[in-house]
Structures are given as structure tokens and as C-alpha cells.
C-alpha positions in Angstrom: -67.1 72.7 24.4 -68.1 76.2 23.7 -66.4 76.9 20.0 -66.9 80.4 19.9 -64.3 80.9 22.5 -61.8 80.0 20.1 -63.0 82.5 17.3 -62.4 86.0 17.4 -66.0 88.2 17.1 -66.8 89.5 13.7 -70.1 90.8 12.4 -71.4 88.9 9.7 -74.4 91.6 8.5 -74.3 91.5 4.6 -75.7 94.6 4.0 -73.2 96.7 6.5 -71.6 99.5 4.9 -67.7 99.4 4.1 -65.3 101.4 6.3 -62.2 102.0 4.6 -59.1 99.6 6.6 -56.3 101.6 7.3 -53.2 98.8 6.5 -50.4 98.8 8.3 -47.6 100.4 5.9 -44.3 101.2 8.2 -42.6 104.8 7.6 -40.4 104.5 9.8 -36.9 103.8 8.9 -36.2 100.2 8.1 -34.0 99.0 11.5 -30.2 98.5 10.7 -28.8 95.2 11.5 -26.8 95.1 14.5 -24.2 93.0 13.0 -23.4 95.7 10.6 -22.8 98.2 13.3 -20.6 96.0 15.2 -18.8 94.9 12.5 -18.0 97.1 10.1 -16.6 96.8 6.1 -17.1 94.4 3.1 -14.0 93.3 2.9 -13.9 89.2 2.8 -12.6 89.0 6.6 -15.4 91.1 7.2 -17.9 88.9 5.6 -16.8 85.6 7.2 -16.7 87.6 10.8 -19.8 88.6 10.3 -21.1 85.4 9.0 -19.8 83.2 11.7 -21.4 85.7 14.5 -24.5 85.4 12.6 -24.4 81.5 13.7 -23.6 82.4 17.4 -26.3 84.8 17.4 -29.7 84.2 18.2 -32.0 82.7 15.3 -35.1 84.4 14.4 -36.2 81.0 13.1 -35.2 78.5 15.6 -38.7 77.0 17.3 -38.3 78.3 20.7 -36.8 82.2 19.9 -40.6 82.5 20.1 -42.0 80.1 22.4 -39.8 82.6 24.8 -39.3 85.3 23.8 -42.3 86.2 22.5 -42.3 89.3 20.5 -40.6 90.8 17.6 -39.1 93.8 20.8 -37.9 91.5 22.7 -35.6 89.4 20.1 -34.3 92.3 18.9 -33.2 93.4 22.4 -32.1 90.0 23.2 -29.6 90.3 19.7 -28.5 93.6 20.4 -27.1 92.4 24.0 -25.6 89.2 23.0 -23.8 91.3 20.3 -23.0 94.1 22.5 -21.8 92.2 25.5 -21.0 88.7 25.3 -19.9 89.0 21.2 -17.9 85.6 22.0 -20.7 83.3 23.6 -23.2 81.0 21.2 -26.7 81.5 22.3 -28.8 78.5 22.9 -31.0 79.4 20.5 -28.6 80.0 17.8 -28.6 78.5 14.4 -25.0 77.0 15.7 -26.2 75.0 18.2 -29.0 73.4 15.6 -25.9 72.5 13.9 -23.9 71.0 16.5 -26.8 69.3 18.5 -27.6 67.5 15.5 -24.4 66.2 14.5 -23.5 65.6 18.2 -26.0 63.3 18.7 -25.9 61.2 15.2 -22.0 61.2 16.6 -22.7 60.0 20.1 -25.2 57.2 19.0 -22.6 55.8 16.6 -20.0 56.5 19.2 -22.0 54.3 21.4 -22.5 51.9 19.2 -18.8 51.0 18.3 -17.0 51.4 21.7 -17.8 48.4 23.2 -17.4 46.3 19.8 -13.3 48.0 19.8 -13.4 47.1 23.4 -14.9 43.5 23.5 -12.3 42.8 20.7 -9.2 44.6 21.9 -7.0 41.9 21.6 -7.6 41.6 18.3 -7.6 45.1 17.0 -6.1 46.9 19.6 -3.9 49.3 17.5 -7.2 50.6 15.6 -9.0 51.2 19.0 -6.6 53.2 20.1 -7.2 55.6 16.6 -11.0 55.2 17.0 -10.4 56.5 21.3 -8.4 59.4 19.8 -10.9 60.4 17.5 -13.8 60.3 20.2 -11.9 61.4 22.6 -11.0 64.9 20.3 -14.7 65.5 19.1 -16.2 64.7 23.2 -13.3 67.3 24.2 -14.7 69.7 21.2 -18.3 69.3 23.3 -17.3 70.0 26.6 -15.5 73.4 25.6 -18.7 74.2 23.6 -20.7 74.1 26.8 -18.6 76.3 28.4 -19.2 78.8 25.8 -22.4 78.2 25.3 -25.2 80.3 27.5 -28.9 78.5 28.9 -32.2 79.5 29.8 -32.8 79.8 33.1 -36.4 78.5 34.3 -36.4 79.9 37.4 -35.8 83.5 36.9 -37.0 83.3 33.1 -33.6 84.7 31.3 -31.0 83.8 29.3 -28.2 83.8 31.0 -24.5 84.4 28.7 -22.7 85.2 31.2 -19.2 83.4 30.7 -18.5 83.4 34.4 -21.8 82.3 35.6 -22.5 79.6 32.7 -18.9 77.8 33.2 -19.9 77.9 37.1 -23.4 76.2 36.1 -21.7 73.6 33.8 -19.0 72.4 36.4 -21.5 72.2 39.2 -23.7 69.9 37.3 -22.2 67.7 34.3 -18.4 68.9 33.5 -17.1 65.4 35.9 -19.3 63.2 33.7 -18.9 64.7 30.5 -14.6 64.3 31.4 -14.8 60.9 33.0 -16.2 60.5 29.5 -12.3 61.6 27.8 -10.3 60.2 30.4 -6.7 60.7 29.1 -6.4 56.9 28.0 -3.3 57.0 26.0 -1.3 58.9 29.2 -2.0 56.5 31.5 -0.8 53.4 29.0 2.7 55.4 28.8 3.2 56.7 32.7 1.6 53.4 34.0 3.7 49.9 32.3 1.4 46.6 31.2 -1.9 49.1 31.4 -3.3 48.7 28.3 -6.0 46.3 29.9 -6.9 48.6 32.6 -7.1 51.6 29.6 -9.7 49.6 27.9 -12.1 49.2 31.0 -11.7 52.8 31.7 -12.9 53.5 28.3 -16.4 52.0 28.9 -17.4 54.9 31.1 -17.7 56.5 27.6 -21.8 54.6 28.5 -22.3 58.0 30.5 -22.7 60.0 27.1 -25.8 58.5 26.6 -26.9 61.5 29.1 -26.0 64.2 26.3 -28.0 61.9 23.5 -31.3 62.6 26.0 -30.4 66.3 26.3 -29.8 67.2 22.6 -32.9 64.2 21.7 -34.7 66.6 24.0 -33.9 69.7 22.6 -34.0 69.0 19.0 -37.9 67.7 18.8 -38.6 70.9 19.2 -36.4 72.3 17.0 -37.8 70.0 13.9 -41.3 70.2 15.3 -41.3 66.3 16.0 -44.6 64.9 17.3 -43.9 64.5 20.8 -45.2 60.9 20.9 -42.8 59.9 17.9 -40.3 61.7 20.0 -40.7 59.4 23.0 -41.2 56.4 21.2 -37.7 56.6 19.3 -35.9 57.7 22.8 -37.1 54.9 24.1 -35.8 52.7 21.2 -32.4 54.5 21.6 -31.8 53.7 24.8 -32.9 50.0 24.6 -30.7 49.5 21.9 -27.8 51.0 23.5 -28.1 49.5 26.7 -29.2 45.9 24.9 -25.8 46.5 22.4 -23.5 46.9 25.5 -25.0 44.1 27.7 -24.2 41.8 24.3 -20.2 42.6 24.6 -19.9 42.4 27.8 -21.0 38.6 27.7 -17.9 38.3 25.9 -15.8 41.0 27.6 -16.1 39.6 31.4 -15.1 36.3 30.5 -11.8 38.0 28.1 -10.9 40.0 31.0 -10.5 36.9 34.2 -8.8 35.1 30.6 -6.1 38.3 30.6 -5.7 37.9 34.5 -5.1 33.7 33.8 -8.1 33.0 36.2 -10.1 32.1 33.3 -11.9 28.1 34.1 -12.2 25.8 31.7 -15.8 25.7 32.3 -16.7 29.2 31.0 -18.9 29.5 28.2 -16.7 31.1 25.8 -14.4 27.6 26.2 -17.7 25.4 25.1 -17.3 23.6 21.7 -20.4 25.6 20.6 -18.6 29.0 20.9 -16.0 28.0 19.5 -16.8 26.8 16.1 -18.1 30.5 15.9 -14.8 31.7 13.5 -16.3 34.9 12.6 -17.1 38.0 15.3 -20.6 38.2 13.8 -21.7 34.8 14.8 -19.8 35.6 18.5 -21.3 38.7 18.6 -24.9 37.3 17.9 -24.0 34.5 20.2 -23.1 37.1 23.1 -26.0 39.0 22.1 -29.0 36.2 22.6 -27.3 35.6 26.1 -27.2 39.3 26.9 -31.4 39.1 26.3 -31.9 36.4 27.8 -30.1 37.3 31.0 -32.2 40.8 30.6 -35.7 38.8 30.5 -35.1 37.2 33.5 -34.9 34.1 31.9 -31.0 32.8 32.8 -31.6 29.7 34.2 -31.9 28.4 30.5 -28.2 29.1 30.1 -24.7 27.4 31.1 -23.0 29.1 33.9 -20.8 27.4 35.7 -18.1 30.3 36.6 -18.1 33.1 39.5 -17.9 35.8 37.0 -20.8 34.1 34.7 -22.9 33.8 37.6 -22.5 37.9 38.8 -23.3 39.1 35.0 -26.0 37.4 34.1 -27.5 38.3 37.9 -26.7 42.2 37.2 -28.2 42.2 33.9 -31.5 40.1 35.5 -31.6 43.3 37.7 -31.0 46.1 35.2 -33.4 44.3 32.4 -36.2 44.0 35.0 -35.5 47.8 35.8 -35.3 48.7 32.0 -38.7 46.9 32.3 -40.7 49.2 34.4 -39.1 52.0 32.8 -40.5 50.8 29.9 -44.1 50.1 31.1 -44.1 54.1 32.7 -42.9 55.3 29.9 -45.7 53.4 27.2 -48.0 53.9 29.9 -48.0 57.6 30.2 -47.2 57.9 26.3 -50.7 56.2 25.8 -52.2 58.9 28.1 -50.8 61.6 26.2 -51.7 60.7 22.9 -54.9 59.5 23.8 -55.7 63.0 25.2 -54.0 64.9 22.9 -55.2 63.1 19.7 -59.3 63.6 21.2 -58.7 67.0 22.3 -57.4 68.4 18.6 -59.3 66.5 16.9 -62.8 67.4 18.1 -61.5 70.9 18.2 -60.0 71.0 14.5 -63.4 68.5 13.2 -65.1 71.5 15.1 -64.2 74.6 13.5 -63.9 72.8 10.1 -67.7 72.5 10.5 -68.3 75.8 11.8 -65.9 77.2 8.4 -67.7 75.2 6.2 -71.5 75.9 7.8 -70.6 79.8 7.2 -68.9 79.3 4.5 -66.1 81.6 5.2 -63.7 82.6 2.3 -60.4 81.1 2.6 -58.3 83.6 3.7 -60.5 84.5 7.3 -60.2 80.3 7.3 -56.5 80.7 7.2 -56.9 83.7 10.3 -58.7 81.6 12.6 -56.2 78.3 11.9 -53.6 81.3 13.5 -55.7 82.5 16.1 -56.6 79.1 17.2 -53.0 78.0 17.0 -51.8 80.9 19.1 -54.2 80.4 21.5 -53.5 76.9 22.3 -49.9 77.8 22.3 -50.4 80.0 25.0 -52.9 77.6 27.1 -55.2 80.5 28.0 -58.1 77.6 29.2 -55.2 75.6 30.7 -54.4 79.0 32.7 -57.8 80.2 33.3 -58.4 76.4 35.0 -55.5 76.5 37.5 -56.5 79.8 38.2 -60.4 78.9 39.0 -59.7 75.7 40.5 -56.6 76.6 43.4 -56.9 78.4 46.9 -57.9 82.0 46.9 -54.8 82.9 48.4 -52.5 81.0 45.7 -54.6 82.8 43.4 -53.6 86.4 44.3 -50.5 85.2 44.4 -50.7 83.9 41.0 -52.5 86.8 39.6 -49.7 89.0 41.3 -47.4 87.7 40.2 -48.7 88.1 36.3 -50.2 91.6 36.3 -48.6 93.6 38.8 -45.6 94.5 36.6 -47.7 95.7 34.2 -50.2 97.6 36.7 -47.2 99.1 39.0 -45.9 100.3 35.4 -48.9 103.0 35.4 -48.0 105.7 37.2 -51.8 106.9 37.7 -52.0 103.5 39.8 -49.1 104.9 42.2 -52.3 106.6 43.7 -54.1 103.8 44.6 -54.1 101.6 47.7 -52.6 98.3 47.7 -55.8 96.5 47.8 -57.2 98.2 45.1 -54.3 97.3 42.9 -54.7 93.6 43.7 -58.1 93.6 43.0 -58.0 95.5 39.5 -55.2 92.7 38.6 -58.0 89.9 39.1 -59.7 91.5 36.5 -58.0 92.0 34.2 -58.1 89.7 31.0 -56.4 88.8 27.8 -57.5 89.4 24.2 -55.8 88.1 20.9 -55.4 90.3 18.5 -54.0 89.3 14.8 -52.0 91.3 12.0 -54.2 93.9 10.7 -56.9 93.7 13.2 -58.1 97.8 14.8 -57.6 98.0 18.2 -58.7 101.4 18.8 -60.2 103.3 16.0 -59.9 106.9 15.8 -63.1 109.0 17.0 -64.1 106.1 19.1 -65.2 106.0 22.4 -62.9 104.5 24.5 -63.6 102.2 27.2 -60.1 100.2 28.6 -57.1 100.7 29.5 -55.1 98.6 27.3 -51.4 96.9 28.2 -49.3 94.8 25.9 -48.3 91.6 27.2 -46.5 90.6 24.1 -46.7 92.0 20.0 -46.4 95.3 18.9 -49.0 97.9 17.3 -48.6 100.4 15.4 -49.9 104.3 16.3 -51.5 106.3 13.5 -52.8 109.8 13.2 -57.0 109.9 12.4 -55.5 110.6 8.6 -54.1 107.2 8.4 -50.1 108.5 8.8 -48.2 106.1 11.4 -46.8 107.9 13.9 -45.2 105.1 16.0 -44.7 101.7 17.8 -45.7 100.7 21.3 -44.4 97.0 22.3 -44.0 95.0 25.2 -44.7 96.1 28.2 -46.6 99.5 26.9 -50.0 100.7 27.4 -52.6 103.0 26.3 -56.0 104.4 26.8 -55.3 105.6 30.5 -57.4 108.8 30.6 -60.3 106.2 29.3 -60.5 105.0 32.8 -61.0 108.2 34.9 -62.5 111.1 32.5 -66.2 110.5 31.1 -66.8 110.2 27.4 -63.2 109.9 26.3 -62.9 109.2 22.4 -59.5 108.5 20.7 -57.7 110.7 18.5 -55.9 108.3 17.0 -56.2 104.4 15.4 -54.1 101.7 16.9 -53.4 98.4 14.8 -51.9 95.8 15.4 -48.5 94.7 13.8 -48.2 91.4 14.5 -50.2 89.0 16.8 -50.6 90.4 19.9 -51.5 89.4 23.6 -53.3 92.2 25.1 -54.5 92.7 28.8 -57.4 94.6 29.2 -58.9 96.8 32.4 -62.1 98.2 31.4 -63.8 101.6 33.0 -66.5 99.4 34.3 -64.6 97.0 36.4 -61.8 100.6 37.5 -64.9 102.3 39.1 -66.6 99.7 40.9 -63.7 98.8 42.7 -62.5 102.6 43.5 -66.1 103.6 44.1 -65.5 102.9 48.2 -63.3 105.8 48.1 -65.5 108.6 47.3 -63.2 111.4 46.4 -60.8 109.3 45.3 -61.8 109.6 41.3 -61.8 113.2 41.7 -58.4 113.2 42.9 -57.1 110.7 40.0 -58.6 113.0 37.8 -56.4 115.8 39.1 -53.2 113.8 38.6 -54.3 112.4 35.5 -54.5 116.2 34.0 -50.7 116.7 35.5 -49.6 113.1 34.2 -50.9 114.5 30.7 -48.6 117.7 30.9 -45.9 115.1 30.3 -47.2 112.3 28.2 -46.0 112.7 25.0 -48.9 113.8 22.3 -49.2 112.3 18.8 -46.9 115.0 17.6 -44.2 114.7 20.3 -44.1 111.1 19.5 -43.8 111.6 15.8 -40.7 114.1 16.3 -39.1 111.3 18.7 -36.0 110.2 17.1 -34.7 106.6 19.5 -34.2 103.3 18.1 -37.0 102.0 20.4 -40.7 103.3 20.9 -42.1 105.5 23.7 -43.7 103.4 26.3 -46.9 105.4 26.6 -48.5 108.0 24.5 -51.6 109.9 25.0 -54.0 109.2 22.4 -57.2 110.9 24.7 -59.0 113.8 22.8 -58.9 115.4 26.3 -55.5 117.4 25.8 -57.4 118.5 22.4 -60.3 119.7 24.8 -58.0 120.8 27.5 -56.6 123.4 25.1 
């Protein structure tokens, strides 16, 4: 593996002479926070409004704000319309959720747990179940009105969707019936139906289902606490064996209690034998049900004593569910092995790799610290994983691919609208992405310039050849147009960016030698490129701009100096 595509190209010439750096030092004015605007005093009320909105909102430090949305212009967008129109929704990415996700599934596993002990023993402590239903049944209601207020990220057209009407829609087409079988109103149905208190308690164990929302939240929240995604698996699987181990256990005793309520009960059942029944204590019974309930799971049932019908069906559906549990199992370890096989030799040859290359030129520790980023970014953003699928699939899926990544950025250009379809496609198979890191000169001013430049994610910053800022261009901007069609362009101004930044890059080269079929086609772009420039906005048009959000394209071509 070629290291040097990891590392960012710096010159290394001891004797080179210094260039001063212009840093990036904002002038403009420092944003105002949206939560201030829409709520407005310091009174205490005020306070605790804003506060609690301030959970509902989303989190600039929740994992995945910027696994999706992936710049600084984007999350401020994405506050600014949550606030403005769905001010009453959580956003699944809020600090809220953190909250409830967490304590929802510590809950739920506990929950789990101590169900079917209050069941299994209802005869016993049948006044106290009823409290401990109540008090599940409140918190599970709590849930299910949480995910109705509660927006998702859609995967398939890449938003997130707050829409009240259209997330309740989502949520009752897919899990509102289990999540309400789950809070079946038990303690209604004992007073309308007489002599149903046994019938309550079986309806109570479909409460099982909530092990669903422990795999969603589980899922969601290993992410959220950056947990290795092996460690992750390992103790999802140990969840769910527990669980499902735990219940099998009380129903060995439950079946047999429940033929005994209906007086059908033989005298050759198992919980009649002498040997269960110097068992005083619901420990030993429960450890007692418990080695049945795993021995029935391995398949191994024939070393126990069943004699009755209802013995006989149990231990044959838990045969059948522990030797399903089994080949979940064996998947599961199976492709966990892959996985941290490959992922453990992957990073570790890579990290041994640049720790070698750092040391070899020994490199100070701060540009150590800028390639950590930059490698980290870059394998966030699986730009060889990308480049593969893109090499290795049909030619047709790959225009389509290509297409579909680049032509919203190309079809922003409006010089482009003068190109023919086919030309379009094939400048957007080649374009090609560059990292760039806080700090780092994109353009520097008096430069030649030789792309045009879009930004896929990140912001830069604009400045004049002085060194004085003059703006921000973000997501979904570009610059350097006139680079492409004029000869000799240089740049006027320096652009740097802010924060780590995904650019795509068209350079003259590769513009020409696809247009150069067309003949008089340049000459002609040229032309509309010097009436585009009438309405660009120059450096000083863009300083005097006074909107909360950046221009989308400035002209920062010494060609309008020339021109004049």
C-alpha cells in the first residue's frame, strides 16, 4: 500500500525561503444564536424555555451531526429550521434523545429482566405486580409518545425529516402495534372482564417484544459513545441470550402454574416431584427452572422428566428456538471474526505505517498531529473504498454513479448551461477530490490559477491580497471559473480554508480536452464568461454584502482588473 496517498504533499527543502501565512482571523460578526432570536428575555421562564429547546435541538456534539451533516453551513441551517418550523419536535440528533436512549434501554433490560420473575410468581405476589405493570406500563407509554414527536433520518432521500404529520405516519406504519401490544391496558381488562386476573398476566408477557427497542437504541448509542463496534456486537449478543435464556427459565415454571390454575395439572408434572419440592426458597426454584430451560435449549431434553402434554410441547419449542438461537449465534461470531480480523490488519499496518514514516522524517509534533486528522478524515469518508466500486462496476453504473455525485455541483455553474450533455457527463468523471485541513492555502493571491474549484463539504474563507477577509463560501460553492476558459488567469485574492474541507476539483487541462471537438465552442464560452462576470460579484461587492449566509460564487479572476 502506497502511503503517500494518505499524506497531504508538503515540500520538505530546508533552505526554502519563508512566505509569511496569512491565518485565518474572522471579521465578520460573530453569528447570533438562533435560540436567542426565537426566544427572547432573561427572565427565569425564559432561561428554562430556552434551555429545554436547547435539548430538543440538534447537538453540535452528538457523533453523527457530523457523520451527516457534514459541515459547520449545513448544521447551522439544519438548527435554524428545526427552530423556525418544527420548534415542538426533538431532533434525532439532539442531546435529548442521548438522554432518553440511554436511560430507555438500562430501563427496558431491567424491565425485561423482572417481568417474567412477577409473572412466574403471580400467585404469590400478585398485588406488587400489579404496581411493578403500572410503573412499566407509564414509562413504555412515555416512549411511544416520544416517537411520535421525535423526527428520523431518512436514508433514501438523505434528510431529516420533522415533519409531525409525516413522522407519526412513519411510526404507525411500522412499530406503533408492537410498541402498544407492549402497554396493553392490563388493569381495564381485570375490572370489565370478572376472574381475569390469570388471563392479564399472560397478556403481560408480550412485554418480550421490547426487546426490539433495546436493539434500536443498542444500535444507536455505539455510536453515540464511540463504542468499538466489535465490543458492540459482542454485548448485543450477550443481551439477547440472557434475555431470551432468563424467560425460557420462568416459563418452565409458569406453563406447569398455569394447566395447575385451570385444575388440569397431573400428578406427574415436574413441579409435583419430591425434588422440586424441597426447593422452599424461589432462588433454588428459579435455578431449578433455569438448568431445565438450558437444557431444553441445547437440545439435550431427553435427560429430563417429562411425563405431561404441556412438558412435552415446552421443552420441544425451546429445542427449536435454542437450536435457532444457535445459528444466530454462529453468523453472528462468524462475521464478527471477519470484521475484526480485517479491520484490526487494515489499521494497524496503516497506523505502524505512518508512525514509521513520522518518525523516519522526524516530523515535529504538531504536522504529526495534522496527518493523524487528515488520515482520520479520509478513512471516514472511504475515498479508496469509493474510488474501488467506482473502478471495479459496469461502465454504465458508473455514469450513473458519477452522476449522480457531481452533477449538482456541475449543473450549479451556469457557464456549464452552455455545454452539451455529453460534455457535462464526461467532465463529471473527472473530477476529483482533495482534503484540505484548517489553515491550509487553497489559492494564493497572484497565483496562476489552474481549476475550477467546488466545495463538497467545509467552508473557506475569502481574503483580499492584503490579508483582510472579505467573506465565506460553503457548501455547495465554487470558484476559479474564469481559470478554465481565459489563458494565464492569476487570482486576486487568497482562499483558506476554515475548517477541513472536501473539495472537487476540474482542472483546465482535463475542461479543454474534452470541449476541444467543438472548435468554436471555447470562443463562445469565453463570450459568456465576460457577460457572467458583469454580474459576479467582485471582492468589493462581496465585502459590502450584508446576509446572514455567504454568496455562493465570487469572482476572484484578475480578468475584471484587466477588463477595466
Amino acid at each position: 500500500m502506497d502511503l503517500m496517498a494518505y499524506v497531504p504533499h508538503f515540500a520538505d527543502a530546508p533552505n526554502i525561503e519563508l512566505i509569511p501565512v496569512i491565518q485565518h482571523v474572522c471579521e465578520q460578526p460573530k453569528e447570533q444564536d438562533e435560540l436567542e432570536n426565537h426566544i427572547k428575555g432573561n427572565s427565569i421562564r425564559s432561561k428554562v424555555r430556552r434551555w429545554f429547546l436547547r435539548q430538543r435541538v440538534l447537538s453540535r456534539k452528538h457523533p453523527l451531526t457530523r457523520w451527516w451533516l457534514k459541515s459547520t453551513y449545513t448544521v447551522n441551517y439544519e438548527i435554524s429550521r428545526h427552530i423556525k418550523s418544527y420548534p415542538f419536535m426533538i431532533h434525532p440528533f439532539s442531546s435529548f434523545r442521548i438522554v432518553w436512549e440511554s436511560l430507555m434501554t438500562v430501563f427496558t433490560f431491567v424491565a425485561l429482566l423482572v417481568i417474567p420473575v412477577s409473572i412466574t410468581f403471580y400467585f404469590e405476589i400478585y398485588d406488587n405486580w400489579y404496581i411493578i405493570n403500572d410503573v412499566m406500563n407509564i414509562v413504555f407509554m412515555c416512549d411511544i409518545v416520544m416517537w411520535f414527536f421525535t423526527g428520523y433520518y431518512d436514508y433514501r432521500t438523505k434528510v431529516i425529516v420533522l415533519n409531525p404529520r409525516i413522522v407519526a405516519l412513519e411510526y404507525i406504519k411500522n412499530y406503533f402495534l408492537i410498541d402498544f401490544m407492549t402497554v396493553l391496558p392490563i388493569g381495564i381488562i381485570d375490572f370489565v372482564i370478572p376472574n381475569s386476573k390469570w388471563y392479564c398476566t399472560t397478556l403481560n408477557m408480550m412485554k418480550i417484544l421490547r426487546i426490539r427497542n433495546i436493539i434500536v437504541y443498542s444500535r444507536r448509542l455505539h455510536n453515540v459513545y464511540r463504542m468499538n463496534y466489535q465490543l458492540y456486537k459482542i454485548l448485543e449478543m450477550c443481551t439477547i441470550t440472557v434475555l431470551c435464556v432468563h424467560w425460557a427459565g420462568c416459563l418452565e415454571y409458569y406453563v406447569p402454574m398455569s394447566v395447575a390454575h385451570l385444575s388440569t395439572l397431573s400428578n406427574d408434572s415436574w413441579i409435583k416431584t419430591a425434588y422440586f419440592l424441597n426447593k422452599k426458597t424461589r432462588t433454588k426454584r428459579y435455578l431449578v427452572c433455569l438448568n431445565r430451560a438450558i437444557t431444553s435449549l441445547v437440545r439435550s431434553a431427553h435427560y429430563l422428566n417429562m411425563k405431561t402434554t404441556e412438558d412435552i410441547i415446552l421443552n420441544l419449542i425451546l429445542t427449536i428456538i435454542g437450536f435457532l438461537g444457535f445459528m444466530y449465534l454462529l453468523t453472528q461470531f462468524s462475521h464478527l471474526m471477519t470484521t475484526f480480523h480485517i479491520t484490526i490488519k487494515r489499521h494497524l499496518k496503516i497506523i505502524q505505517q505512518l508512525q514509521e514514516y513520522m518518525r523516519y522524517k522526524e516530523l515535529p509534533h504538531s504536522l504529526q498531529r495534522r496527518l493523524l486528522i487528515f488520515y482520520r478524515y479520509r478513512n471516514k469518508k472511504g475515498f479508496e473504498r469509493n474510488a474501488k466500486i467506482i473502478n471495479e462496476v459496469s461502465p454504465y453504473l458508473r455514469e450513473k454513479l458519477i452522476l449522480h455525485n457531481y452533477l449538482r455541483l456541475i449543473s450549479s455553474v451556469k457557464l456549464f448551461k452552455y455545454l452539451p450533455e455529453t460534455v457535462v457527463a464526461q467532465l463529471a468523471s473527472v473530477l476529483h477530490s482533495e482534503i484540505f485541513m484548517t489553515g491550509d492555502d487553497i489559492i494564493k493571491a497572484g497565483t496562476r490559477i489552474e481549476s475550477l474549484y467546488f466545495i463538497a463539504c467545509g467552508t473557506v474563507a475569502v481574503y483580499t491580497s492584503t490579508g483582510k477577509e472579505i467573506c465565506h463560501l460553503e457548501d455547495g460553492s465554487y470558484f476559479g471559473e474564469m481559470a478554465l476558459v481565459m489563458e494565464s488567469e492569476h487570482s486576486i485574492a487568497t482562499v483558506v480554508a476554515v475548517e477541513t474541507c472536501e473539495l472537487n476539483v476540474l482542472d483546465r487541462t482535463n475542461f479543454r480536452r474534452h470541449i476541444s471537438p467543438y472548435p468554436d465552442l471555447l470562443n463562445r464560452l469565453q463570450i459568456v464568461a465576460l457577460e457572467h462576470l458583469e454580474k459576479s460579484l467582485s471582492l468589493k461587492e462581496a465585502y459590502n454584502l450584508d446576509t446572514p449566509s455567504g454568496p455562493r460564487y465570487i469572482n476572484i479572476s484578475s480578468i475584471q482588473g484587466r477588463r477595466k
